[in-house]
N, C-alpha and C positions, 0 to 999 in steps of 0.2 A: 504493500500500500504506500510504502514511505515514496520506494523509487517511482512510482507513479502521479507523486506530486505534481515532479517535475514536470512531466513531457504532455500528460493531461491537463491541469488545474494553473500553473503556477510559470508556463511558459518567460524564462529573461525575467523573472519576477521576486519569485523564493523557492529558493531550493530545496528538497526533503530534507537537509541538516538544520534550514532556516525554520523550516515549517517545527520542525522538533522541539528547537530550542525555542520558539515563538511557545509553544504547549508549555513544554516545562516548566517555563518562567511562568504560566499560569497558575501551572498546582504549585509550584513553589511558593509562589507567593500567596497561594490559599495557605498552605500551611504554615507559610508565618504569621498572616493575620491570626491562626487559629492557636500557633502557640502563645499569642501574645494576647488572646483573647478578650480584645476591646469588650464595650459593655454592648454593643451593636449584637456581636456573635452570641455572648451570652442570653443577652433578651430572644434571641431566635430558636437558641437552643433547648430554653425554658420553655417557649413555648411551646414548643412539637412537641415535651415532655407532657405539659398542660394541657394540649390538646389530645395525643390519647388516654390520660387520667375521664375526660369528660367524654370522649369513645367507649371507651372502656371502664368506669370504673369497678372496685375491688367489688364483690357479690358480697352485702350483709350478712355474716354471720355470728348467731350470737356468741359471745367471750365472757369470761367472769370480768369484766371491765363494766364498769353504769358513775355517771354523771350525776350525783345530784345537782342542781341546778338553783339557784339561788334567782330565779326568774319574775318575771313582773307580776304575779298572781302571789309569790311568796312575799315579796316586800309589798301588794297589798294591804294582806294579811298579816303581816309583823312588822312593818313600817319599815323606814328608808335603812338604807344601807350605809353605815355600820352598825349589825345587830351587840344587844349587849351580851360582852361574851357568856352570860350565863345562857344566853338564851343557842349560841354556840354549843358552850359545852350540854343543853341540853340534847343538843342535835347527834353531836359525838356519843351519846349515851343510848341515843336511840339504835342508831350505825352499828355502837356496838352490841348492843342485846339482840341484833340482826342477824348479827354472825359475819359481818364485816373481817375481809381477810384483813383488809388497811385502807384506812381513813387519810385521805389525800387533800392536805388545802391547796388547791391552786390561786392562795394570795400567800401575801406576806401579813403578818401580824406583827409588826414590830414596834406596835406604840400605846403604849396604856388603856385601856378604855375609858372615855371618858364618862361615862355614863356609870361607872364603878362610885360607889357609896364616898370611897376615898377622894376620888375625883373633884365630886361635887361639893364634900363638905367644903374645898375651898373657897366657894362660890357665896357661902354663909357668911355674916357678918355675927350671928348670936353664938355664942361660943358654946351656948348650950346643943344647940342643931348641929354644928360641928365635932361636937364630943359624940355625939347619938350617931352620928353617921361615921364615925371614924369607928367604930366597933362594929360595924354592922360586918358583912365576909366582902371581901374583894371579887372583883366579878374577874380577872384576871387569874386571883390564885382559884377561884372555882374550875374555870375552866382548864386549869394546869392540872388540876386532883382529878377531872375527869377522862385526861390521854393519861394518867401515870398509871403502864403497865397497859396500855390498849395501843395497837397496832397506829400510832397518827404518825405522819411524814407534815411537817412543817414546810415552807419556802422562802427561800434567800433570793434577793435578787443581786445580782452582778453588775460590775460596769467598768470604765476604762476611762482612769482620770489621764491618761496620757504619762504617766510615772514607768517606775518600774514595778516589773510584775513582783518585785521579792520587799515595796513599800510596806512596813511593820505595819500600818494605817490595814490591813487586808486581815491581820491575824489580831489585832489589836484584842476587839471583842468576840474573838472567835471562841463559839460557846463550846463544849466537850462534844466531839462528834461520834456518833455514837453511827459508826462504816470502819470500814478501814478499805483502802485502794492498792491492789497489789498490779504491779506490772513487769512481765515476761517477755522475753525477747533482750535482744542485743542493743538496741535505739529505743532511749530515753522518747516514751509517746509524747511527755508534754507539750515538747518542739511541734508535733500535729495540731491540738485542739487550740479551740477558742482561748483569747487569751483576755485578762483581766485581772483587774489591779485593786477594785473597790469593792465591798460587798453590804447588803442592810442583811440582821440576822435577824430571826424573831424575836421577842422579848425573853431574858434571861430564864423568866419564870417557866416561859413554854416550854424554851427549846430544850431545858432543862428534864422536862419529862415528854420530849418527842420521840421515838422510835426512828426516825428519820427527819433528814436536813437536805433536802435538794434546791438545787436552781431553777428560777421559773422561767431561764431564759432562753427562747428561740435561737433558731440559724432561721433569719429572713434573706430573703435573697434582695435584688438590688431594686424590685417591685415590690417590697413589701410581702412577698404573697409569702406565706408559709409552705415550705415543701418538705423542708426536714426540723428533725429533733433531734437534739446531742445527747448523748448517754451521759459523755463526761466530757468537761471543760477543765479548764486551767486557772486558779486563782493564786494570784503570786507564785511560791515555789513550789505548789501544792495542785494537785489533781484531785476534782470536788463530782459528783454523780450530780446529775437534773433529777426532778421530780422525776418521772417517768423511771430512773434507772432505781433512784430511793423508792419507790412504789411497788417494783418488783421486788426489788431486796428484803423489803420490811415484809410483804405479804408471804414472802418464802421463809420468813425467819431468818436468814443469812447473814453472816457476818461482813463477806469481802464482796469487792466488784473486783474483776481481775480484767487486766486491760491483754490484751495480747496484741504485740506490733514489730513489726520489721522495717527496712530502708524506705520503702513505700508508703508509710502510715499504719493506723492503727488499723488491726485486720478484724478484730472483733472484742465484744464484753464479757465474761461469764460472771452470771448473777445468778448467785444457788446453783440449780440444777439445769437454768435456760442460759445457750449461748447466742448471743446477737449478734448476728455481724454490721459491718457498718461499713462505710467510706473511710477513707482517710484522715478525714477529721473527730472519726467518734462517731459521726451522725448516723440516723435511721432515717431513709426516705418513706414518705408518706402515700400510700395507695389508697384513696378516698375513696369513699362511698356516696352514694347518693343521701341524700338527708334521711335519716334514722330517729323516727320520736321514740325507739324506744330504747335507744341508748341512752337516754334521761329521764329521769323521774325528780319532779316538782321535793324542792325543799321543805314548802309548805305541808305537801303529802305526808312527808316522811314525818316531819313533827306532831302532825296531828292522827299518825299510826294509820296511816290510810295507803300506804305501801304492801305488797305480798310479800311474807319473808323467800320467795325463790329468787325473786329480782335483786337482794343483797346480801344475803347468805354466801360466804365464800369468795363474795365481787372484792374485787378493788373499786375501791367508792373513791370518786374527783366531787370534792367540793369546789365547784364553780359559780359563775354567771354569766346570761345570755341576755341579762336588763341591757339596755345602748344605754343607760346611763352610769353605768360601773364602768364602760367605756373597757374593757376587754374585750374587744373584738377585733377580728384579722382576718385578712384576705386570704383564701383558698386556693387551687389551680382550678375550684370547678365554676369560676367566676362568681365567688359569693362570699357575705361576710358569714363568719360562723365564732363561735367563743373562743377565746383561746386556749380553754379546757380541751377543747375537745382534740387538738392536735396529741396534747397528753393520753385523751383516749386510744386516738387511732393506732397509735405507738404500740400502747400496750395491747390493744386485741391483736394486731401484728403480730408479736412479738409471741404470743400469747397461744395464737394461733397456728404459728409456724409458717405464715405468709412475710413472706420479704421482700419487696422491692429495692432492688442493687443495680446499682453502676460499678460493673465487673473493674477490676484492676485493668484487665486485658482492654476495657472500652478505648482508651486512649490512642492505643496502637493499633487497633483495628478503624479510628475514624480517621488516625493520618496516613494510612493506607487508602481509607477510601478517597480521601483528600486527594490527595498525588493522584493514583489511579482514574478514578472517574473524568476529570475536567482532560488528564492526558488521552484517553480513551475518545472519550466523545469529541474532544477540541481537534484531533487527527481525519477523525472518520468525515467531522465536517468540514476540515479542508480536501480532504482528498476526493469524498463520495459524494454523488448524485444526494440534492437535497433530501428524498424522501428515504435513502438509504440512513442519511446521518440523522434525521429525523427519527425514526424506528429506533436506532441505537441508542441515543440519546434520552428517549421514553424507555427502554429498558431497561437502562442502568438505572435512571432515575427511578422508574418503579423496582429494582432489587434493592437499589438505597431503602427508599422508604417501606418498600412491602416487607424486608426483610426486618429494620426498626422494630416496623409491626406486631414481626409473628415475636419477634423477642419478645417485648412489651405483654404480648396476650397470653403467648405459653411459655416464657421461659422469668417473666416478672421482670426484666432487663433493661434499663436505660441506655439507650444507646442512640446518638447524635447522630442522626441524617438526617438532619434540616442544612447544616453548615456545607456536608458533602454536595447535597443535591444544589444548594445554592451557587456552590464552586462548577459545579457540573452543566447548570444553568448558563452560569456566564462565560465558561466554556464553550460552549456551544454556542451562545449568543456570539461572542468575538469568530470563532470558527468560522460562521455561516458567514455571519460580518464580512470577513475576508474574503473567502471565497465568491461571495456575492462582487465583492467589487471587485476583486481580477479579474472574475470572469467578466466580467462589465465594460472592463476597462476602455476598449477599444470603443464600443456603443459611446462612452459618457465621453471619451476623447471626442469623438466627429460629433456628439450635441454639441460640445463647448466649444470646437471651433467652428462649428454652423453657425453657433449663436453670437459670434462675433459676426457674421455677415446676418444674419436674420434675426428678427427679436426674439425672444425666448420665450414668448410665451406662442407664439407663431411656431417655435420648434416643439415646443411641449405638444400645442394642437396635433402637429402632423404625427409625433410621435405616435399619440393617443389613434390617427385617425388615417393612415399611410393611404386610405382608399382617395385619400384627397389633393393627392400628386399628380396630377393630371390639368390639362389644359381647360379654361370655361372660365366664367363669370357667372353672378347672379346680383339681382337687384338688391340692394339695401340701404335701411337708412342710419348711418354715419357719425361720426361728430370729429372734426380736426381741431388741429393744433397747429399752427406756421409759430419758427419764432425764428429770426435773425439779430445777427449781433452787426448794429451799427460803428462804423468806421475800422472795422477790423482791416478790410483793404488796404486801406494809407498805413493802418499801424504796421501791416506787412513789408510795407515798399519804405517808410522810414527809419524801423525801427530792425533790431534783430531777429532776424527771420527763425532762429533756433528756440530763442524766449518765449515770441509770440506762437509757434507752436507747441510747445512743453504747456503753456498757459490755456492755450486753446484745447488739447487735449483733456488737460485738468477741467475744466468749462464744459466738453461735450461729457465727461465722464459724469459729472455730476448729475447734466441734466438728462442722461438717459436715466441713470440712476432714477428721478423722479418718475420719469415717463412710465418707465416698470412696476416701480411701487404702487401706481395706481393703473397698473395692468393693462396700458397702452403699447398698441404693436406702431413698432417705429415702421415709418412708411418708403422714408430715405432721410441721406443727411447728403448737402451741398455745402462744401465748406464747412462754415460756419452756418451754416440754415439747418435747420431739425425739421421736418414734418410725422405728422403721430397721428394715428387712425385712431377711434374708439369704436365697440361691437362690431370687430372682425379681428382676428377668424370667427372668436368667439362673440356669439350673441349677446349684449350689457344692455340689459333695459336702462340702466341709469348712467348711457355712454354720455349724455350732456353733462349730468351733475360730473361723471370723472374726467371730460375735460376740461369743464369748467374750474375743477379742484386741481389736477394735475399745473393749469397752466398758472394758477395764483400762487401755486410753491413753486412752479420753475419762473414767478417774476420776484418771486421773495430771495431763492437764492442768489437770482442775477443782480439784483441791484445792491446783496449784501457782498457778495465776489468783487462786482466794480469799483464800490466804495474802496474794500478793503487794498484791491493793486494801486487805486488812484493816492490811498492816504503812503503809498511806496513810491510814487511816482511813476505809477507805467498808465498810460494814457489809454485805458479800454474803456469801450463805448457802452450803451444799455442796450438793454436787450428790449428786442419790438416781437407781441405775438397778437395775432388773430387769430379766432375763434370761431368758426363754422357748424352749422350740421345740416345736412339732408341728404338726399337717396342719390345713390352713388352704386356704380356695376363692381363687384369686387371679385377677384379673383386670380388664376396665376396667365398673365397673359407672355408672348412668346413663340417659339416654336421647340419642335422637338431636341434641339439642340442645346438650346437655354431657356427657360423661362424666368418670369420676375410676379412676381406674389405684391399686388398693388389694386389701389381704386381708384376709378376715370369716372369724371364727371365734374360739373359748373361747381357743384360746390365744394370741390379743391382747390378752385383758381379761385374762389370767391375768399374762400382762409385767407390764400396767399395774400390777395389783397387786401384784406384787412390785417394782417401781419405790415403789411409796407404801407400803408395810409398812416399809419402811428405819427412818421416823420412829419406827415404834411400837418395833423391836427394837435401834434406838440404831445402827445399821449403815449402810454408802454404797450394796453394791452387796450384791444378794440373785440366785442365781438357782435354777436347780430338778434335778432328778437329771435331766430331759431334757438339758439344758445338758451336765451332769458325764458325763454315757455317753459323748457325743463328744468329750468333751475329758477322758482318762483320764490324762495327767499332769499336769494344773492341782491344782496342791497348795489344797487347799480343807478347810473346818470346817463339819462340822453346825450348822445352824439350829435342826433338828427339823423335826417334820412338822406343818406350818401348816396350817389349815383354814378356806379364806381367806374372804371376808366373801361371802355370795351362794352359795358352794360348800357340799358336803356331806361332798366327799372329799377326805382331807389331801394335802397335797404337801408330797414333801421337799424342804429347801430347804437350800441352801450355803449361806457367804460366803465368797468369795477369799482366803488368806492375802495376798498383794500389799495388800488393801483395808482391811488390818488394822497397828495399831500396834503393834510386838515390845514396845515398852519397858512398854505399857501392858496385854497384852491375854496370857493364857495361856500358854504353849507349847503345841505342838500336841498335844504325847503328854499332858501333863498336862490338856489338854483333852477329849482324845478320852479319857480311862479316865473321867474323871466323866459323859461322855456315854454311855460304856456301860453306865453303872448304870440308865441312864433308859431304855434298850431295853427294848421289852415283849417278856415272854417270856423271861426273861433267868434265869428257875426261882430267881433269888435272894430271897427273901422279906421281905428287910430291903433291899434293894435301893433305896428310895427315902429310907429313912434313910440310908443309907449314901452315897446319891446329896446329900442334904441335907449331909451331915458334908465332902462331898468340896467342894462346890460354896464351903461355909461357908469350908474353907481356902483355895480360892482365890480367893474375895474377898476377905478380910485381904491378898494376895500382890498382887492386882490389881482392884485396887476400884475402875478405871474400862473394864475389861473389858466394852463391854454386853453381851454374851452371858449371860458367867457371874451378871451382874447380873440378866438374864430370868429364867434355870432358878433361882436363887435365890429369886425373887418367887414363882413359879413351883410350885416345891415348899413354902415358907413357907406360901400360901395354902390347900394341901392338893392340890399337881397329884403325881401318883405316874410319869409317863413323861415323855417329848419331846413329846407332842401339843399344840398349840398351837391357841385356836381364838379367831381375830381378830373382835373384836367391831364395827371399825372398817374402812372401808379404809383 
């Protein structure tokens, strides 16, 4: 396939070693982006993950794992949230005459109650109320005498003041932990996990008769969503268990969590009699379920003994909440909020279960394989093969990347990244075809672009589109042109430097075909310095007036900003003069079989042209005609009059643009149009032409380089009595 680059696809262009190392550098550089795994790779990666979590998710099966739920029906009924802890440790008492393996708070208690008798005697001012209430039982040490010797796991939370991890501030108040964390292997695991320098404990009194002390802290990923739970984490020089791993422990009875790790991270937990395994970090990825009401049962329930003992007999009980105003809540992978208990749950029925969701060690070297591979594979076949060949291939890798992902995920429980692969594979394939698409092109888009230096381009685009139209003939249409010529350019040629004035001239036509294009005008011919510009031909423009009405007000916009600019240089270039036409006109390719020329004949091309060159005689840029003005009914424009142009019989009315006119120098419009109504024939006024003399007389004194009012002035002076204009000249 390589050596057929050449001689098929890539002829004088890329070679099969070119084409190679063109791939290469693609998967190479897929695989550095991927070992350097920006947050872009990450989020895409997560995602595929996320998205077959919510394909797929885990089948509910019941676990000795349940939720109590501290929910919006329980702080109904027992008011806001923080309850007092007797009413707590009433709860714990319940849990336990249940047969609670372990009573799990998933908060932290680390701060007195206030609502304790002690509390509030300070609150008293009569010292007798304060004596009475200082004897009364502390609702703290009640709730301490009801875990002492019952299965409860307390929660620490963790944090990172930016210190070092062995800051004494971490052990300071660190109460007697009642685990112990053994680790095996050659490499120290704590260099793996979470690391952290700060910690809040529970109050001395609790933790003092806890059965367990874990972290209530996630692995959130860089979306917030929760996907894993750590076993164990890092606090200072110490290696501490989460909730989740103290939940097993205590519910097994067990003394140690033993970490087991090698060069690659930690490879798993043992907790009692169940081993976990994990990622690298400690962590357990999370295989969700769809929403389960019967993984929780109401706090309120439970208190008021309206729970089944089969539902907490032997469970691991997570004391939680799902109120949004305890604000513990967190984003899922199955796009939803859900408590933050319940990630503790999932864990443990996992766990519990014998269900494990893993990102093999092996995942890594199998995606930079497919990295490399795929985009090299695909990115070859699409330069060398027939599009629908490389097409095929390019959907089969892509479907083995992803179908294979897949069957991991559904039957083997395995994360594994083929979003990143198929993506590399994708724009493999995308640049492949790319290429090959333009070599093989090459020659084609060569002769448009040099066609389109003789023809317009969108003239060549037409024929491309429509080759049946290569051929000799005409057809009638109606039209709209464009003339414009550049005054004095002659003389500047025969006085000046003939090499200047073409570099400049050049500069000048390039611009203003530029224009002509932009508004999707086929250029007709160019003379010199003279431009002519058809509208609706080839292609049919319903609104070919309003476009050359608009084309030719940006090509007088850029011409008179061009002239100024060489003039403020010293080079002596002229303005530009354009006329404005439209009507029905034979268009077509006229010629013989030898050459033909693609153009329209007809009166009103020479009617353009002459109002392109009548400019000079009435002192104006751009002139065009009531054809022009009918299509274009909001173009604010000023009577000419009606010209009767040199060769013609019959007048034409003729504009000028206000845009193409100077405010500071030239009429106002009203004051303009009432002296032009005097000159209307037919107008039954009888002094009308005097009257027209006296108007025009005033505003020339007002604006004396006005050329309009300067015509009709001469005009009527001479003895002209209307607007009629009859050009002796072109």
């Amino acid at each position: 396939m390589l050596a057929d680059l050449r001689t098929r696809l890539l002829p004088g262009a890329l070679s099969s070693i070119a084409a190679l190392a063109l791939m290469l550098s693609v998967a190479l550089t897929a695989l550095t982006l991927w070992l350097i795994d920006p947050i872009p790779l990450q989020s895409l990666r997560l995602a595929q993950f996320d998205q077959f979590q919510r394909w797929f998710p885990r089948p509910y099966e019941p676990a000795a794992v349940r939720v109590v739920d501290i929910d919006e029906p329980s702080l109904k009924a027992y008011g806001q949230w923080p309850w007092p802890r007797t009413r707590v440790a009433e709860l714990v008492q319940r849990l336990h005459e249940a047969g609670a393996a372990a009573i799990v708070f998933d908060m932290i208690l680390a701060e007195p109650d206030r609502t304790s008798p002690l509390a509030m005697a300070d609150l008293w001012q009569d010292a007798r109320v304060r004596a009475s209430l200082s004897r009364l039982p502390d609702h703290d040490a009640a709730l301490g005498a009801a875990m002492k010797d019952r299965n409860v796991v307390l929660g620490s939370s963790l944090s990172r003041s930016g210190q070092s991890r062995t800051d004494a501030a971490t052990t300071r108040d660190a109460p007697a932990l009642p685990y112990r964390v053994v680790s095996t292997g050659t490499i120290e695991p704590g260099q793996w996990l979470h690391g952290f320098d700060n910690v809040v404990w529970p109050l001395p009194l609790l933790s003092a008769n806890a059965a367990g002390l874990g972290a209530l802290n996630f692995a959130a990923d860089i979306d917030g969503v929760v996907r894993r739970v750590p076993l164990m984490l890092h606090l200072g020089d110490k290696i501490v268990p989460t909730l989740s791993a103290e939940a097993l422990r205590v519910a097994q009875g067990a003394r140690n969590h033993v970490l087991r790790s090698n060069e690659a991270g930690v490879q798993d937990v043992r907790i009692g009699d169940v081993t976990v395994p994990t990622n690298a970090h400690g962590e357990v990825w999370l295989h969700y379920t769809e929403k389960q009401p019967a993984r929780y049962v109401s706090a309120a329930q439970v208190l008021e003994g309206k729970v089944a003992a089969d539902q907490l007999e032997g469970h691991i009980i997570l004391i939680g909440s799902s109120a949004a105003g305890l604000m513990d809540l967190r984003f899922n992978p199955m796009g939803e909020m859900m408590p933050g208990v319940q990630a503790h749950a999932l864990a443990l029925e996992q766990v519990l279960l014998g269900q494990h969701l893993q990102r093999p060690p092996w995942a890594g070297g199998a995606e930079a394989l497919a990295l490399v591979l795929g985009p090299l594979i695909v990115g070859l076949f699409a330069l060398a093969a027939p599009v629908w060949w490389a097409t095929w291939v390019a959907a089969a890798v892509l479907g083995a990347l992803l179908g294979g992902a897949w069957y991991a995920f559904v039957n083997q429980h395995l994360l594994l990244d083929a979003a990143n692969p198929a993506l590399a594979t994708a724009l493999s394939f995308a640049l492949g075809s790319g290429l090959h698409h333009l070599v093989s092109e090459r020659e084609q888009r060569w002769v448009r672009e040099a066609f389109s230096r003789y023809v317009s381009p969108n003239r060549v685009a037409h024929l491309v589109a429509h080759p049946e139209q290569l051929q000799l003939g005409g057809q009638r249409q109606v039209c709209s042109f464009v003339f414009t010529d550049l005054a004095g350019f002659t003389s500047m040629m025969e006085s000046g430097d003939p090499a200047q004035a073409v570099s400049l001239l050049n500069d000048y036509l390039d611009a203003m075909l530029a224009i002509v294009f932009r508004h999707e005008g086929t250029l007709d011919r160019i003379v010199g310095d003279a431009v002519a510009v058809l509208f609706s031909a080839p292609v049919p423009q319903p609104d070919h007036r309003q476009r050359a009405f608009d084309c030719a007000m940006e090509m007088d916009t850029f011409a008179s900003a061009y002239s100024a600019r060489l003039r403020s240089q010293g080079v002596a270039w002229g303005h530009t003069r354009i006329g404005i036409h439209s009507g029905e006109v034979i268009v077509g390719n006229f010629g013989g079989k030898t050459l033909f020329d693609y153009r329209a004949l007809g009166d009103p091309i020479n009617t353009a042209a002459r109002l392109e060159s009548v400019n000079k005689h009435l002192g104006t840029r751009v002139c065009l005609s009531q054809a022009i003005v009918d299509g274009c009914p909001d173009v604010p424009v000023r009577a000419v009059g009606r010209l009767v142009l040199k060769g013609k019989s019959h007048p034409l009315q003729v504009y000028e643009p206000l845009a193409a006119t100077n405010p500071a120098e030239c009429a106002t419009p009203a004051e303009y149009d009432a002296a032009m109504r005097l000159l209307q024939p037919g107008s039954g006024e009888s002094e009308g032409p005097a009257m027209a003399l006296a108007s025009f007389e005033a505003l020339f004194k007002r604006y004396p380089k006005d050329p309009l009012v300067l015509l009709h002035l001469r005009q009527l002076r001479e003895g002209g009595t209307d607007d009629l204009i009859t050009m002796a000249e072109k």
